[in-house]
C-alpha positions in Angstrom: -37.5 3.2 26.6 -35.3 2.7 23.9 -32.0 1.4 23.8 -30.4 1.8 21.1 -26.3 1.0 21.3 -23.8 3.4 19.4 -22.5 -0.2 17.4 -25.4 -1.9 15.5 -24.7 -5.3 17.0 -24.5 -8.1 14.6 -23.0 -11.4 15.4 -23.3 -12.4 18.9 -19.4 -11.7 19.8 -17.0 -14.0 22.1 -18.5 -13.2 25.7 -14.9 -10.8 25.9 -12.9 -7.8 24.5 -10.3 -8.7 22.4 -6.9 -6.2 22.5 -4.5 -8.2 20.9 -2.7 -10.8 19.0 0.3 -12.4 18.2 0.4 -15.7 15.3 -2.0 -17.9 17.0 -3.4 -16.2 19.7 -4.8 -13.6 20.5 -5.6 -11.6 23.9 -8.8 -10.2 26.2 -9.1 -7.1 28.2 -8.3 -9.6 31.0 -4.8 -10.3 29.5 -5.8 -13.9 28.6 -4.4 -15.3 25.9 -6.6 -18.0 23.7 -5.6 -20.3 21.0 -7.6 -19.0 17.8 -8.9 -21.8 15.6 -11.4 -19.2 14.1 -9.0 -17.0 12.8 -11.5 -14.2 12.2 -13.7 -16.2 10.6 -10.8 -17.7 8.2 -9.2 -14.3 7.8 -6.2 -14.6 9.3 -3.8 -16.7 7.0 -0.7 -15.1 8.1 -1.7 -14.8 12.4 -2.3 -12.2 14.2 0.3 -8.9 13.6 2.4 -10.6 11.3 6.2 -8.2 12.0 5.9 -8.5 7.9 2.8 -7.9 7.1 2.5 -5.0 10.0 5.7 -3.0 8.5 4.3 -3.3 4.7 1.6 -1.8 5.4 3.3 0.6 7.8 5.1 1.6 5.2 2.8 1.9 2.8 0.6 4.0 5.4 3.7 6.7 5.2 3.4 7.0 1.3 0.7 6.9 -0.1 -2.7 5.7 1.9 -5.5 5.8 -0.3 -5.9 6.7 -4.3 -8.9 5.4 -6.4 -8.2 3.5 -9.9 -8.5 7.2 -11.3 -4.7 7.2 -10.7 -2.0 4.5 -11.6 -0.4 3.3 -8.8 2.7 0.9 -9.0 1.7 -1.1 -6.0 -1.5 -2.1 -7.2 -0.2 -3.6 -10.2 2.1 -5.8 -8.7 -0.3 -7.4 -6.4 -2.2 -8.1 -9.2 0.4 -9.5 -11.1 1.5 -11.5 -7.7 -1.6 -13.2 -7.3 -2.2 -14.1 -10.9 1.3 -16.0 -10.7 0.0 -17.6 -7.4 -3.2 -18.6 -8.4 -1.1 -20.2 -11.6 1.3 -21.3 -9.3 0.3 -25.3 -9.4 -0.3 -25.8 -13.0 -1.2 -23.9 -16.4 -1.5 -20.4 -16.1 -5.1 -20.0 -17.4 -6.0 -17.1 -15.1 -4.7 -13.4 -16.5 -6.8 -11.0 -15.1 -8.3 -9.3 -11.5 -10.8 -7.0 -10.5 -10.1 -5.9 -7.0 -12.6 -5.2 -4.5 -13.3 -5.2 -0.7 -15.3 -8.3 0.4 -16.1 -11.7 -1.0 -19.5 -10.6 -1.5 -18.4 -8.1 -3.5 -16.6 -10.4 -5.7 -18.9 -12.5 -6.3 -21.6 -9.9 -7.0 -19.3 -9.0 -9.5 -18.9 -12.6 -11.2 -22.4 -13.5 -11.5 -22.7 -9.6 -13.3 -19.9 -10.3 -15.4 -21.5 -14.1 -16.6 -25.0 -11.8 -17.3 -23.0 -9.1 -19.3 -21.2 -11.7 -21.4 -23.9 -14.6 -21.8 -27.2 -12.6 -22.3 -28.4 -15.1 -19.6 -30.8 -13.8 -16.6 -30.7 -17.1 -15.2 -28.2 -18.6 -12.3 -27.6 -22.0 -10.8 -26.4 -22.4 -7.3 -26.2 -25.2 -4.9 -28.6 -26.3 -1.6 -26.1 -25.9 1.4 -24.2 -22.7 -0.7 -23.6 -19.5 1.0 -21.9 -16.7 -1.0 -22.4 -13.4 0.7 -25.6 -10.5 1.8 -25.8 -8.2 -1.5 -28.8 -9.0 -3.8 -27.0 -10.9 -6.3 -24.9 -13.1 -3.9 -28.5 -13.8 -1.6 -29.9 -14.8 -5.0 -27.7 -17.9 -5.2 -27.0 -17.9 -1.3 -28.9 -21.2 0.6 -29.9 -19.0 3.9 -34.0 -18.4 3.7 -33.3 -16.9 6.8 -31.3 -13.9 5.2 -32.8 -13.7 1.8 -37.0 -14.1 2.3 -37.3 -10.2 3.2 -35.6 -10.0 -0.3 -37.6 -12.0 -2.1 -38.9 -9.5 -5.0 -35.5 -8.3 -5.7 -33.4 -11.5 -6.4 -33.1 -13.3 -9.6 -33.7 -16.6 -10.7 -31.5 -19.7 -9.3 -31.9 -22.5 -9.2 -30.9 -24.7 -6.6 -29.1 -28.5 -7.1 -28.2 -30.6 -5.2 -24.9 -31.3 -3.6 -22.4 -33.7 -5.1 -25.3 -35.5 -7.7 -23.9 -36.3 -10.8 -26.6 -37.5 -12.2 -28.6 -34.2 -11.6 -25.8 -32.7 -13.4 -27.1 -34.7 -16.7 -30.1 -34.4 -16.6 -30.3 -30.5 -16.0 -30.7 -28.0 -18.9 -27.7 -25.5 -18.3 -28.7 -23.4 -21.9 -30.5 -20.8 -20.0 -27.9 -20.4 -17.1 -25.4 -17.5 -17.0 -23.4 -19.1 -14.4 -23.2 -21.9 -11.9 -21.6 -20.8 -8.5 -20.1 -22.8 -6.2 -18.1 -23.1 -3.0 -15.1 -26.0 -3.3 -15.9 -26.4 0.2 -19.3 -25.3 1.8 -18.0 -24.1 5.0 -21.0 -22.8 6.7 -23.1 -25.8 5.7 -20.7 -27.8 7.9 -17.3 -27.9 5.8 -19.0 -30.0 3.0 -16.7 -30.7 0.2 -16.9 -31.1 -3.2 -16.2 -34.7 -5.2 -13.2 -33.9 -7.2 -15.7 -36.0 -10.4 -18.2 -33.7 -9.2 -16.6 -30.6 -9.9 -15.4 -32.3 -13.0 -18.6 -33.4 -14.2 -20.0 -29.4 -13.5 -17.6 -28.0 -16.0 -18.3 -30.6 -18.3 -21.5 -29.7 -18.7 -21.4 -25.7 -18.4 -18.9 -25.9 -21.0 -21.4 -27.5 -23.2 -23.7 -25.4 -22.7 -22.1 -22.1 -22.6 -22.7 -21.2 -19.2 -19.8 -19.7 -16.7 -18.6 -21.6 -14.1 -17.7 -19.5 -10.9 -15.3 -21.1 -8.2 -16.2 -19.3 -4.4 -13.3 -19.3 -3.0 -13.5 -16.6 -0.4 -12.4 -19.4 2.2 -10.5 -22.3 0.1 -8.3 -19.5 -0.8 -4.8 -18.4 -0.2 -3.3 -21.5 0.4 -5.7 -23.0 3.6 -5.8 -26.2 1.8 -1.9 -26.6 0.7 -2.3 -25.2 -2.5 -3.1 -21.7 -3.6 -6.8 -22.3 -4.9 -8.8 -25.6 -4.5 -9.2 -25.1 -8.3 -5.7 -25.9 -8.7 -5.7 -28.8 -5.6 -8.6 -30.3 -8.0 -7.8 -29.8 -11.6 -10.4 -27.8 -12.3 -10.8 -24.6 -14.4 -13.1 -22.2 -13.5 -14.3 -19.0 -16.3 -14.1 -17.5 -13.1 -12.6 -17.5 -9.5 -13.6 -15.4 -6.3 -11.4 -14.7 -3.5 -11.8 -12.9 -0.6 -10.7 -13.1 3.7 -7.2 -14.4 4.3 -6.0 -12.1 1.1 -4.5 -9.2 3.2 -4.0 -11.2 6.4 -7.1 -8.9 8.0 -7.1 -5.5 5.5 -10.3 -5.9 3.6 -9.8 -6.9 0.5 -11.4 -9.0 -2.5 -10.5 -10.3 -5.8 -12.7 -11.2 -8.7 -9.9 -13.3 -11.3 -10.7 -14.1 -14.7 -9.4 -15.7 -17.8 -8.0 -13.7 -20.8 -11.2 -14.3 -22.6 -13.5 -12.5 -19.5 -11.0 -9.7 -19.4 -10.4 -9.3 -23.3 -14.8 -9.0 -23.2 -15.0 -6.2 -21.1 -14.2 -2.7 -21.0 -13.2 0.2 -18.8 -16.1 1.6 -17.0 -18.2 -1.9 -17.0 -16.6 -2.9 -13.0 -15.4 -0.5 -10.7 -14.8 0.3 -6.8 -13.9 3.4 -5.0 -11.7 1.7 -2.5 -10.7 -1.9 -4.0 -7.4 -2.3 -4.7 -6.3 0.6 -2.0 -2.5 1.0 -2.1 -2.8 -0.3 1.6 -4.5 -3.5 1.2 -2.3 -4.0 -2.2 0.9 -3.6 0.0 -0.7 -5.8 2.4 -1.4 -8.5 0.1 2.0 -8.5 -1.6 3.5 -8.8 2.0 1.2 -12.0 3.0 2.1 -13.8 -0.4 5.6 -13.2 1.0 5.1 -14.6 4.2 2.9 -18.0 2.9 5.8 -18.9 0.2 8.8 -18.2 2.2 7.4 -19.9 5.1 6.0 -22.5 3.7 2.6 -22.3 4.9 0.9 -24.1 2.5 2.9 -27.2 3.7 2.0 -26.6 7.1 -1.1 -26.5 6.6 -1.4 -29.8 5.3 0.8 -30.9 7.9 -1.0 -29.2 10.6 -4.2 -31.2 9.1 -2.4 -34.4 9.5 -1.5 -33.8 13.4 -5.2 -32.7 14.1 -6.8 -35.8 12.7 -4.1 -38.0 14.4 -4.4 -36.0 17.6 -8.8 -36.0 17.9 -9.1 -39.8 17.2 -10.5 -41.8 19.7 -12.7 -38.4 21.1 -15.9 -37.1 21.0 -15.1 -35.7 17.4 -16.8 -38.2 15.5 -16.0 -37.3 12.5 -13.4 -34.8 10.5 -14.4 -33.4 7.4 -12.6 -31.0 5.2 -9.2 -30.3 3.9 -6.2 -28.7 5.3 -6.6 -25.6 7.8 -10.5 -25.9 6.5 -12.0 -28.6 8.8 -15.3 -29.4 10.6 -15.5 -31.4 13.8 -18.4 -33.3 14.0 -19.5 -34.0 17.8 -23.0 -35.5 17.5 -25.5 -33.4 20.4 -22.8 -32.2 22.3 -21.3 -29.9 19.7 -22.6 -26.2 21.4 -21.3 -28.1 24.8 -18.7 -28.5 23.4 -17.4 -25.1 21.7 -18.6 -23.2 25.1 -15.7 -26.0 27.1 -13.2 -25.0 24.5 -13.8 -21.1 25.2 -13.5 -21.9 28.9 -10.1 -23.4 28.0 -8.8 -20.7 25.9 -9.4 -22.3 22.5 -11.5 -20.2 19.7 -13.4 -22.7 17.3 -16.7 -21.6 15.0 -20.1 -23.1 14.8 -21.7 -23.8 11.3 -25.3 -24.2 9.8 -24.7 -28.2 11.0 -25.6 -28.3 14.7 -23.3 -31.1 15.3 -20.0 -29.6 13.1 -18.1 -27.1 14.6 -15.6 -25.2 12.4 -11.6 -24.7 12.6 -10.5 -22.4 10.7 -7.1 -20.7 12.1 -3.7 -19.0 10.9 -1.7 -21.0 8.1 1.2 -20.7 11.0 -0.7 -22.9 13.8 1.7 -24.3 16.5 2.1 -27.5 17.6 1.4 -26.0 20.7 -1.7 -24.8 19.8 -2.8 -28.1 18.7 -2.1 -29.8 21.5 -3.7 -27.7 23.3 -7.4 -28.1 21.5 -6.5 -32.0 21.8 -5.5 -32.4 25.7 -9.0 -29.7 25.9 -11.0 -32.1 23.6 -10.1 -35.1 25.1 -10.9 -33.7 28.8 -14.4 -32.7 27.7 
């Protein structure tokens, strides 16, 4: 007989409903509260129901809900012009231009078609360990043979290089490439970051040779590693940058940003979405910018960093990889053990790709209480 459920199941949820939240936490059916270090799979930058956040788009709900780009609408244009000045926030403004969509897959399908339309190139490089989203053009560079094999006769060439290898870099012929894509930090590979002469070298050489170079930074983004992009935390320009999850503190919402060049190079008509940019994820947007510069979340996170590395030394975290409110635990065999201990404590943490690395991802306005807590639970374990 078949059994079919109403919801297509996807991920194998937490083994509980969850009602409610409030910054860091958030709450069961059961009215247990747990400490979220998964923040929604890094989409929560601003916690849960943010009062700010919550009345913008309350507001906004009252006005005006939903218009396509057929119209102008005010809002939409100021969270564009918010984000460019906080992407350009930490150095030369270099980046003029967004395309607002829904998802970070989205915005990256629409990077690696902009790098076709303006190079002529059918051609993409990616790297081993990369993961950058489930339409065909994202699978195509995406490392996950579990996801993309069934696909196989509809993705394009990539080819794949390895992580952090300079010397690769040399010696490989870039002419034929469109674009390279890359995550700062692979996070689902096991929080695997980038050498800052690595991503150095990589525009070196696609500069040479003409091809794009596309930052992924669905989940470096927002400010999760104390500066607004890890483009600007490394001194690195990308042609163009993706960004995607914490943007609207939980409204969907993407963001494809380019420089003047990209933008000057294309024309009405050649990107478009029905419902990106919605005046209610634009007014939800503007409102998180608000809320990570006037309180100074960027800074915590890097403080916050600082207190969890002090605070899991001497435990079964082996190792801490990762930067700011982006970090992977590293618990060699015990690391499933582990995560299951934490749930049973009330503390939310992800799994990765990396058996051993579990993932922290959580609100730019972690507690100290919060932190504690996943320290006095690791250390009991």
């Amino acid at each position: 007989m078949l059994m079919a459920r109403p919801l297509l199941p996807t991920y194998t949820p937490f083994p509980f409903p969850l009602v409610q939240g409030e910054r860091d936490r958030v709450l069961d059916d059961a009215g247990r509260y747990y400490f979220d270090f998964y923040g929604g799979h890094c989409v929560c930058s601003t916690g849960h129901a943010h009062p700010h956040v919550a009345a913008a788009i309350a507001r906004q709900a009252t006005k005006l809900l939903f218009y396509s780009t057929a119209a102008d609408i005010p809002v939409r244009h100021e969270a564009a012009e918010a984000l460019i000045r906080f992407a350009n926030s930490c150095g030369d403004p270099y980046l003029a231009s967004v395309f607002f969509c829904n998802t970070g897959s989205e915005a990256n399908e629409n990077a690696l078609k902009v790098a076709v339309k303006i190079t002529g190139r059918y051609r993409f490089a990616a790297f081993d360990g990369g993961w950058h989203g489930r339409g065909m053009l994202p699978l195509s560079v995406t490392d996950d043979p579990k996801l993309s094999e069934a696909y196989a006769p509809f993705l394009v060439p990539c080819t794949r290089l390895k992580w952090n290898d300079d010397a690769q870099l040399d010696a490989f012929d870039f002419s034929q490439v469109a674009a390279v894509i890359l995550e700062p930090i692979q996070s689902m590979a096991g929080v695997r970051v980038a050498a800052p002469s690595f991503l150095r070298k990589l525009r070196e050489v696609t500069t040479a040779a003409g091809a794009l170079l596309i930052l992924d930074e669905v989940q470096t983004g927002m400010g999760r590693l104390g500066q607004p992009y890890a483009a600007g935390k490394y001194r690195v320009r990308p042609d163009l940058l993706t960004t995607a999850k914490g943007l609207a503190s939980g409204v969907p919402m993407g963001a494809l940003l380019m420089t003047a060049e990209i933008a000057d190079s294309l024309k009405p008509g050649d990107l478009g979405s029905t419902f990106g940019g919605s005046p209610l994820a634009c007014a939800a947007l503007l409102a998180t910018l608000d809320v990570i510069q006037e309180e100074r979340l960027m800074a915590r996170a890097v403080n916050a960093e600082a207190e969890i590395r002090r605070s899991l030394t001497g435990t079964c975290v082996t190792e801490i990889f990762g930067s700011g409110l982006l970090l992977g635990l590293r618990v060699p065999n015990r690391a499933s053990a582990l995560k299951q201990h934490l749930e049973r404590r009330g503390i939310l943490v992800g799994s990765s790709a990396d058996p051993e690395i579990l993932r922290l991802m959580p609100p730019l306005n972690l507690t100290d209480e919060a932190i504690a807590a996943l320290a006095h639970a690791v250390r009991e374990f």
